[in-house]
C-alpha positions as CSV (number, residue, x, y, z in Angstrom):
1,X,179.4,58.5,11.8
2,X,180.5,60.5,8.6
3,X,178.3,63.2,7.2
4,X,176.1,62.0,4.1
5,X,177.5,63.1,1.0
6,X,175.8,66.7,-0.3
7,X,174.9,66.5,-4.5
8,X,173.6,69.6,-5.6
9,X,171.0,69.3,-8.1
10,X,170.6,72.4,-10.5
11,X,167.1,73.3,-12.0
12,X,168.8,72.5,-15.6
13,X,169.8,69.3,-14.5
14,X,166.8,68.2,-13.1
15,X,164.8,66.4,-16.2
16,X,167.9,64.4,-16.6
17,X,168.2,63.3,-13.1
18,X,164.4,62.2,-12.9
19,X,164.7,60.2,-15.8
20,X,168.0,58.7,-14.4
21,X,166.7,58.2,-11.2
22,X,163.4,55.9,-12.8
23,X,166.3,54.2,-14.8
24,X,168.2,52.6,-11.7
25,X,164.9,51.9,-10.0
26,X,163.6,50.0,-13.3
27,X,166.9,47.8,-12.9
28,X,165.8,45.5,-10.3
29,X,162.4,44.2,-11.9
30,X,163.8,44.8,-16.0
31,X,164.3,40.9,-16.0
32,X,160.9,40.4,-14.7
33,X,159.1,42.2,-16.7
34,X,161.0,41.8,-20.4
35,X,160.0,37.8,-19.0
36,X,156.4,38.7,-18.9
37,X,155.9,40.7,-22.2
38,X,158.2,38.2,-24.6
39,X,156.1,35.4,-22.5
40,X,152.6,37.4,-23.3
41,X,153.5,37.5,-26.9
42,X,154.2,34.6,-27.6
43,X,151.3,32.1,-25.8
44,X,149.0,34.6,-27.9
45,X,150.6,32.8,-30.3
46,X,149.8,29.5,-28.7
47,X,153.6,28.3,-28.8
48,X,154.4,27.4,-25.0
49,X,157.6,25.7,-25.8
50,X,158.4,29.2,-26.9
51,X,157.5,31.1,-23.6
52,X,160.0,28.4,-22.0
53,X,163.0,29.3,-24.0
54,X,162.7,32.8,-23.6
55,X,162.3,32.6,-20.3
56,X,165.4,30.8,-19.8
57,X,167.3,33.0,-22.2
58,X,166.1,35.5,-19.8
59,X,167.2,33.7,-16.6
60,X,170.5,32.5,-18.2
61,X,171.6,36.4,-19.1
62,X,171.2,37.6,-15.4
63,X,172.4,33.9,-14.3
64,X,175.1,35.4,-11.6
65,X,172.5,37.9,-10.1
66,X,170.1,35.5,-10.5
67,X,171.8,32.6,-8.8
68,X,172.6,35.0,-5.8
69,X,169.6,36.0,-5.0
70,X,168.7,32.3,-5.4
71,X,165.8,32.9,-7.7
72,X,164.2,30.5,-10.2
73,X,162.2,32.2,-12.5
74,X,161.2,28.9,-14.5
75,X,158.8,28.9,-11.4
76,X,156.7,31.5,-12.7
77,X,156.5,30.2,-16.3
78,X,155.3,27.0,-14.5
79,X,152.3,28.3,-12.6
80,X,151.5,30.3,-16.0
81,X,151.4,26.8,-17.7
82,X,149.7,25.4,-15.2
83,X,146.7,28.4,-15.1
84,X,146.5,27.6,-18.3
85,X,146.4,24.0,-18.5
86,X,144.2,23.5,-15.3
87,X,142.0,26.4,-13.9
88,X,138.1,25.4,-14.0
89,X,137.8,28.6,-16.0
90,X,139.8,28.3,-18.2
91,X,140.7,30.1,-20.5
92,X,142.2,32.3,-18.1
93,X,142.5,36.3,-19.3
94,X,146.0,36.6,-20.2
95,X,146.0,40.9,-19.9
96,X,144.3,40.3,-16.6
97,X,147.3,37.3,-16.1
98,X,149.6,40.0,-17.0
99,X,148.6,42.8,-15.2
100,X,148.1,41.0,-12.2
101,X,151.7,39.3,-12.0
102,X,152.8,43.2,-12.6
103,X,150.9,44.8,-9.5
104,X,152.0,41.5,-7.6
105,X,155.5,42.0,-7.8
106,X,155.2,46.0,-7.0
107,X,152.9,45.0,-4.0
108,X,155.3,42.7,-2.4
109,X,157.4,45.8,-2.0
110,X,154.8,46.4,0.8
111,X,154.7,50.1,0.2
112,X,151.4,51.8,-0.3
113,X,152.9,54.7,-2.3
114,X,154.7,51.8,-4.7
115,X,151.8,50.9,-7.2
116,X,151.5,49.5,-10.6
117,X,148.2,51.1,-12.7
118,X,146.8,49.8,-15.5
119,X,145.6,51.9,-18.3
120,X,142.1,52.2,-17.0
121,X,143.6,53.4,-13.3
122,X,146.5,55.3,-14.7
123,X,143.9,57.1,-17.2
124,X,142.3,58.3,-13.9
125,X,145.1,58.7,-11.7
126,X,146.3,61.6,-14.6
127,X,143.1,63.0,-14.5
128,X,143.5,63.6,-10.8
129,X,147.0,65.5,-11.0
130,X,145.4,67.2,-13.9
131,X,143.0,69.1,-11.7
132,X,139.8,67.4,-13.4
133,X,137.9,64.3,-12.2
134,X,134.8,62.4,-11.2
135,X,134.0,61.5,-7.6
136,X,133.6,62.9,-4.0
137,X,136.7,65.1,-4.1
138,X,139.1,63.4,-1.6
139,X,142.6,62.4,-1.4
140,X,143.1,58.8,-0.2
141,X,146.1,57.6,1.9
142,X,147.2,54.7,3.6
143,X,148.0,54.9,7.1
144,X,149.1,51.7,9.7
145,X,147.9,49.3,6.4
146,X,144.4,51.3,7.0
147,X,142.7,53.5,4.0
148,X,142.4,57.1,5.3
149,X,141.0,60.4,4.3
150,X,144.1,62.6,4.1
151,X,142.0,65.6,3.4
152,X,139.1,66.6,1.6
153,X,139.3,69.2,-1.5
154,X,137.8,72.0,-0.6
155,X,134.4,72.7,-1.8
156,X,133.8,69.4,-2.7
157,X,131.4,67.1,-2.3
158,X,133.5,65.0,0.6
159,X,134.2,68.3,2.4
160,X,129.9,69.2,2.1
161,X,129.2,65.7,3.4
162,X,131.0,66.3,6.9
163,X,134.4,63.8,5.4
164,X,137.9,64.7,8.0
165,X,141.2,64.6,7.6
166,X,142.3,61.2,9.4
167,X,139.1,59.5,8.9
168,X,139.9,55.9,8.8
169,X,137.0,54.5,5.9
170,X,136.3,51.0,7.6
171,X,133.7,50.4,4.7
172,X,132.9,51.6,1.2
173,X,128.5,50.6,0.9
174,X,129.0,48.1,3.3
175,X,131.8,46.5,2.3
176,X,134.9,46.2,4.7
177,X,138.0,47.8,3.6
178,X,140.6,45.3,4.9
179,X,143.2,44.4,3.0
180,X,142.3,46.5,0.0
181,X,145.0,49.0,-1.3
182,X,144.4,52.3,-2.2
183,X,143.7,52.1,-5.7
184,X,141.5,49.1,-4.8
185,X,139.5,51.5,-2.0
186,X,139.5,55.1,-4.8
187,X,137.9,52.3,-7.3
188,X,135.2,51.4,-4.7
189,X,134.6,55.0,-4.2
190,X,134.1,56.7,-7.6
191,X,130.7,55.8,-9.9
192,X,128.9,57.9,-11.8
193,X,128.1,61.5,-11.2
194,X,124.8,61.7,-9.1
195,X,125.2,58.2,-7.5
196,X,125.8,58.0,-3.6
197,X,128.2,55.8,-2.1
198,X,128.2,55.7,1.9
199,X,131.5,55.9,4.0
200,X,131.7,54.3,7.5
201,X,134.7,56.0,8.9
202,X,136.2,55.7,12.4
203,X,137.3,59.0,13.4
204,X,139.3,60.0,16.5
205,X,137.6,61.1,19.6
206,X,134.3,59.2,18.3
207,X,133.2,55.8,20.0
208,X,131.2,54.9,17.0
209,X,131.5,54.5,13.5
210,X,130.1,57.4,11.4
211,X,128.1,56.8,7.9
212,X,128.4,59.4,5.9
213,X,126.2,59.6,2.4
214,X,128.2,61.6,-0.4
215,X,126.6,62.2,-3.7
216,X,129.5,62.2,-6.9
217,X,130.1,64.5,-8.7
218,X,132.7,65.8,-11.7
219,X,135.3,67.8,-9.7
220,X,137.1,70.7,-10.8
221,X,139.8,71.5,-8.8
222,X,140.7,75.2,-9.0
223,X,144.5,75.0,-7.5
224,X,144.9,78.6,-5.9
225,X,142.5,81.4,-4.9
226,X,143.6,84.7,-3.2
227,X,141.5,87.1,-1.2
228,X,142.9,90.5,0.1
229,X,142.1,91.4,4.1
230,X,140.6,94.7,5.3
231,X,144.2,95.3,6.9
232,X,145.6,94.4,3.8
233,X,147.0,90.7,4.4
234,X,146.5,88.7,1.5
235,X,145.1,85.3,2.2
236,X,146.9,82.6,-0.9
237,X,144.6,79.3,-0.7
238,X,146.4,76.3,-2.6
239,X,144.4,73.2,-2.5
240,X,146.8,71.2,-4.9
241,X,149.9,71.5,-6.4
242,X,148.9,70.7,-10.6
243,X,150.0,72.1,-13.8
244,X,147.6,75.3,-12.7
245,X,149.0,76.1,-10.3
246,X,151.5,78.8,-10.6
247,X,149.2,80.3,-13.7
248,X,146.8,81.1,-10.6
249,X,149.1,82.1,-7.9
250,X,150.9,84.7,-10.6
251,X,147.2,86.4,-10.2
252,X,148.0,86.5,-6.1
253,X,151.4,87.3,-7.1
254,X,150.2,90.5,-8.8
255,X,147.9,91.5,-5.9
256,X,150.6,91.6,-3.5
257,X,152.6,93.7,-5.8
258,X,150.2,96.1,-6.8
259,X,148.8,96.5,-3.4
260,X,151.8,96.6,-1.4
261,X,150.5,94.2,1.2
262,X,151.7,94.0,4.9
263,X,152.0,90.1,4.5
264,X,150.7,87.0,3.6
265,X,149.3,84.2,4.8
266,X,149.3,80.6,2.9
267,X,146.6,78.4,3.5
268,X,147.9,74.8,2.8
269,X,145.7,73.1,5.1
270,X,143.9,69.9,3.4
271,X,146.2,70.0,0.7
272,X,147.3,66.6,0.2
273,X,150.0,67.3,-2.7
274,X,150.9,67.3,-5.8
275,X,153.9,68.0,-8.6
276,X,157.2,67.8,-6.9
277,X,158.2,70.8,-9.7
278,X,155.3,72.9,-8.5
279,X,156.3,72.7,-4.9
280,X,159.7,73.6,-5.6
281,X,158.3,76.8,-8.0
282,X,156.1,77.5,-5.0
283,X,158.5,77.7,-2.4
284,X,160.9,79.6,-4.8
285,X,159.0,83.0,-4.6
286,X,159.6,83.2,-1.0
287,X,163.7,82.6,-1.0
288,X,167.1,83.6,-2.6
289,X,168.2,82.2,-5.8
290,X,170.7,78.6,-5.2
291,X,168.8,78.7,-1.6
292,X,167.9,74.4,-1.0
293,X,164.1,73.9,-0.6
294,X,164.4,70.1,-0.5
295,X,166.8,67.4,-0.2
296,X,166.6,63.4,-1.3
297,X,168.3,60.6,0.0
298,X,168.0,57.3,-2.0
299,X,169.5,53.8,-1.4
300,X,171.6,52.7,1.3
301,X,174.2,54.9,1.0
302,X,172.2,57.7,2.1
303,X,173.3,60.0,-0.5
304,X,172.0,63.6,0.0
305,X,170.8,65.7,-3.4
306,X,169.6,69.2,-2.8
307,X,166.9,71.1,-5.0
308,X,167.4,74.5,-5.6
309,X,165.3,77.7,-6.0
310,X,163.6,78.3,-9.7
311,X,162.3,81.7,-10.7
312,X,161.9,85.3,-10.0
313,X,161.8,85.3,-6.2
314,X,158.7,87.7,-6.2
315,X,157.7,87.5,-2.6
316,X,160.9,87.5,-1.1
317,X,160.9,89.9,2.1
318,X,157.5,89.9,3.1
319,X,156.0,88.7,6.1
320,X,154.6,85.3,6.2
321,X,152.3,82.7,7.7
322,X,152.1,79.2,6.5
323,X,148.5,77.4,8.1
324,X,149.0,73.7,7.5
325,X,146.9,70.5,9.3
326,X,147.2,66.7,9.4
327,X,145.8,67.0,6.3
328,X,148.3,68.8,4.9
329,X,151.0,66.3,2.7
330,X,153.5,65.8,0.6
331,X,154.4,68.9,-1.3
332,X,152.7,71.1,1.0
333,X,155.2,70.0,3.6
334,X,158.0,70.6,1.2
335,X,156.7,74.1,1.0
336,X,156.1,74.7,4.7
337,X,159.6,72.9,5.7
338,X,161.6,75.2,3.0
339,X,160.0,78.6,4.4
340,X,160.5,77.4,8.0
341,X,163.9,76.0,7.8
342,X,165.0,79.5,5.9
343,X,163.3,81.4,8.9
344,X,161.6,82.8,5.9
345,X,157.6,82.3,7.3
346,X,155.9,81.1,10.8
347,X,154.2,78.1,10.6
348,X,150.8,78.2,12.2
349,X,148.4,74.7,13.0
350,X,149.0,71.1,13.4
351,X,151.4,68.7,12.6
352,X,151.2,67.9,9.3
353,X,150.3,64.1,7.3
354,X,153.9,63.4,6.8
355,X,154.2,61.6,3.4
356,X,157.6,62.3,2.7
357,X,158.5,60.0,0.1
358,X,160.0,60.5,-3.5
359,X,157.8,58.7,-5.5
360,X,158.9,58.2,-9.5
361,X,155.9,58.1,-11.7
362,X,156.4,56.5,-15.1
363,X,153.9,55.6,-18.1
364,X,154.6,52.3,-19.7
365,X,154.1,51.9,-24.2
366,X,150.4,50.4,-23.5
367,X,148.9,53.1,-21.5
368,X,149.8,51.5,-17.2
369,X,152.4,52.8,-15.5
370,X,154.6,52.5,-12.1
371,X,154.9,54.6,-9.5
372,X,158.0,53.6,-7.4
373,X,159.2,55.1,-4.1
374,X,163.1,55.9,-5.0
375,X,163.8,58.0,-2.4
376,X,163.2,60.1,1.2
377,X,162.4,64.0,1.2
378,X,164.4,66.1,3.8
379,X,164.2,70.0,4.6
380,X,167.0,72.2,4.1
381,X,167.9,71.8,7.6
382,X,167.5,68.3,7.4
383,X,164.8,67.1,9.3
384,X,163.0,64.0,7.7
385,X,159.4,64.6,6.6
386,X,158.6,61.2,6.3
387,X,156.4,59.9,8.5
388,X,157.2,62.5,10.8
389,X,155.5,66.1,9.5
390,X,156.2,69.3,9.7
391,X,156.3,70.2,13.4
392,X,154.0,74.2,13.5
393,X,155.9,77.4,15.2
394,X,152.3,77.9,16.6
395,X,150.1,75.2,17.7
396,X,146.9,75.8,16.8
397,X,144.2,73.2,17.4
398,X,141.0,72.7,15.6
399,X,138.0,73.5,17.2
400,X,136.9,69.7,16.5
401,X,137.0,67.1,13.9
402,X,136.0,68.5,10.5
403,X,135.8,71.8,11.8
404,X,138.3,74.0,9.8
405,X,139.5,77.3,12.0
406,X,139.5,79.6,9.4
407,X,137.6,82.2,10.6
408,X,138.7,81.7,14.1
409,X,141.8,80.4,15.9
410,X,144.1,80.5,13.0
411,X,143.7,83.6,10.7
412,X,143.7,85.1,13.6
413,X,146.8,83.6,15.2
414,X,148.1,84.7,11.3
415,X,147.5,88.0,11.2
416,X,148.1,88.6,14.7
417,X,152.1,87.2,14.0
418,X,151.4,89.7,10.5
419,X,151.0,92.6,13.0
């Protein structure tokens, strides 16, 4: 078998390639979709003979591609007709037509990172990454086509309620969970700030369900706090990787600077992710300028694109521990895999979630947008992260479900290895 071909991937280049990247992935549903908006248009303008023809103008463009994936599209237009002709409702909500046909075709990708929003959803989904929202503070997963609690934000109102990391929610107030998606499940969740909503989760080691009451609230999420030892270690806390993110952990940066400090241990435990930039930025203070911190393989092909180091390399040279947990995903793992694979920190804890996925996140003219998994996320030395997690130098287990270490097993396994 041939080695995978190695693309370097500059920082300068790296808008460019994102939006190139989205284009490519758009290709396969462009037809589709052009279909549905020129067919949207015009039965607002009651003209279905209209609909029919553009449609086939459609279909008749894309007729080789079409004809060998044997696919009539005419089909669809048909059942719109016919929803509109027939349903006992009638008349059926064309947006909600729309829409629906939209998150239809992205579902029957049957990957629960691939997801089509609509304004309302996308509005909120923003508002997460943004580091400002309303609801119990959790991040929400799929795992096995079950909804699970990836982790908790810390100091939130999940985290207060008793919520773990791997908690499978079997109900949302009663209701069963199967067969809902995430967005489906996060909708469920949220309400307005003071309400309750009660999770029944099955958690591991437990023979029974668990309900657990959690009262909303609006969450802030404050990205990364810092707190120097007595032996001068400095403890770095990131709980999210958002646009605050490096504005806060300059702050930490500072403190290790100005106080010299032995080493440094960073706390991504519970962090379920976040910016794919901000990761990169992250793991940057920690290695050499052009050193990899991830790699990408998209398609078939298996075509390998490094990412390289940004920045000032600030913390390069001194001794570190990375803490990470099953709840630990995403971008945290691209952190932890770049400063293991360079041999440049010790990774203390558990294995981590293992959500290693390139997901492409695009807003569309009318306020929805797709997110679309384009791609797998390797570590410099190319280990997959996907599905698999970062593997810890040090096993540390928690003490038990929910119960965070932190003052125990591993700070002190941390500073200890800091010694």
């Amino acid at each position: 078998m041939s080695s995978p071909e190695i693309v370097p991937v500059t920082p300068a280049e790296r808008s460019k390639f994102t939006m190139r990247r989205y284009t490519c992935s758009m290709l396969v549903v462009i037809i589709f979709v052009c279909g549905v908006f020129i067919g949207r248009t015009t039965v607002d303008d009651g003209n279905a003979k209209s609909v029919k023809k553009a449609a086939s103008a459609i279909k008749n463009k894309e007729a080789r591609s079409t004809a060998q994936r044997n696919i009539d599209f005419q089909q669809f237009w048909s059942v719109w007709s016919k929803i509109q002709e027939k349903y006992v409702k009638r008349p059926a909500d064309e947006q909600q037509l729309f829409y629906g046909a939209i998150s239809g075709l992205v579902a029957s990708l049957g990957d629960p990172y691939s997801v089509y929003f609509t304004p309302e959803i996308a509005k909120q989904f923003q508002e997460e990454l943004d580091g400002s929202f309303s609801g119990i503070g959790a991040e929400v997963g799929m795992k096995e086509n079950r909804v699970v609690i990836i982790a908790p934000l810390a100091d939130s109102p999940a985290e207060a309620a008793g919520v773990s990391s791997g908690d499978y929610i079997v109900e949302i107030d009663g209701k069963l969970t199967t067969g809902l998606s995430v967005e489906q499940a996060v909708k469920q969740i949220r309400g307005p700030q003071g309400t309750n909503v009660v999770l029944t989760v099955e958690r591991e080691g437990k023979q029974e369900l668990i309900k657990i009451t959690i009262t909303r609230r609006k969450i802030e999420l404050k990205s990364v706090t810092h707190q120097l030892m007595p032996d001068n270690t400095l403890l770095i806390t990131i709980t999210s990787f958002n646009e605050q993110t490096m504005g806060q952990l300059n702050a930490a940066i500072a403190t290790a600077q100005s106080k010299k400090v032995k080493g440094i241990i960073v706390d991504l435990r519970n962090n379920p992710g976040g910016y794919f930039e901000t990761s990169i930025a992250v793991a940057s203070e920690w290695l050499a300028a052009r050193e990899a911190v991830v790699a990408e393989r998209e398609g078939a092909d298996a075509t390998r694109r490094e990412f390289y180091t940004t920045g000032a390399h600030r913390l390069r040279g001194i001794k570190t521990v990375v803490l990470i947990n099953n709840g630990s995903a995403s971008a945290s793992e691209i952190v932890a895999g770049a400063l293991q694979d360079h041999g440049v920190a010790t990774v203390i804890g558990t294995k981590s979630f293992g959500k290693g996925s390139v997901q492409e996140y695009e807003e569309l003219p009318d306020g929805s947008a797709l997110k679309l998994t384009i791609a797998l996320w390797y570590t410099p030395k190319d280990r997959s992260i996907n599905e698999q997690g970062i593997q810890p130098d040090i096993v540390i287990e928690e003490k038990k479900a929910g119960e965070q270490p932190e003052d125990a097993a591993a700070i002190i396994a941390a500073r200890k290895d800091l010694s």
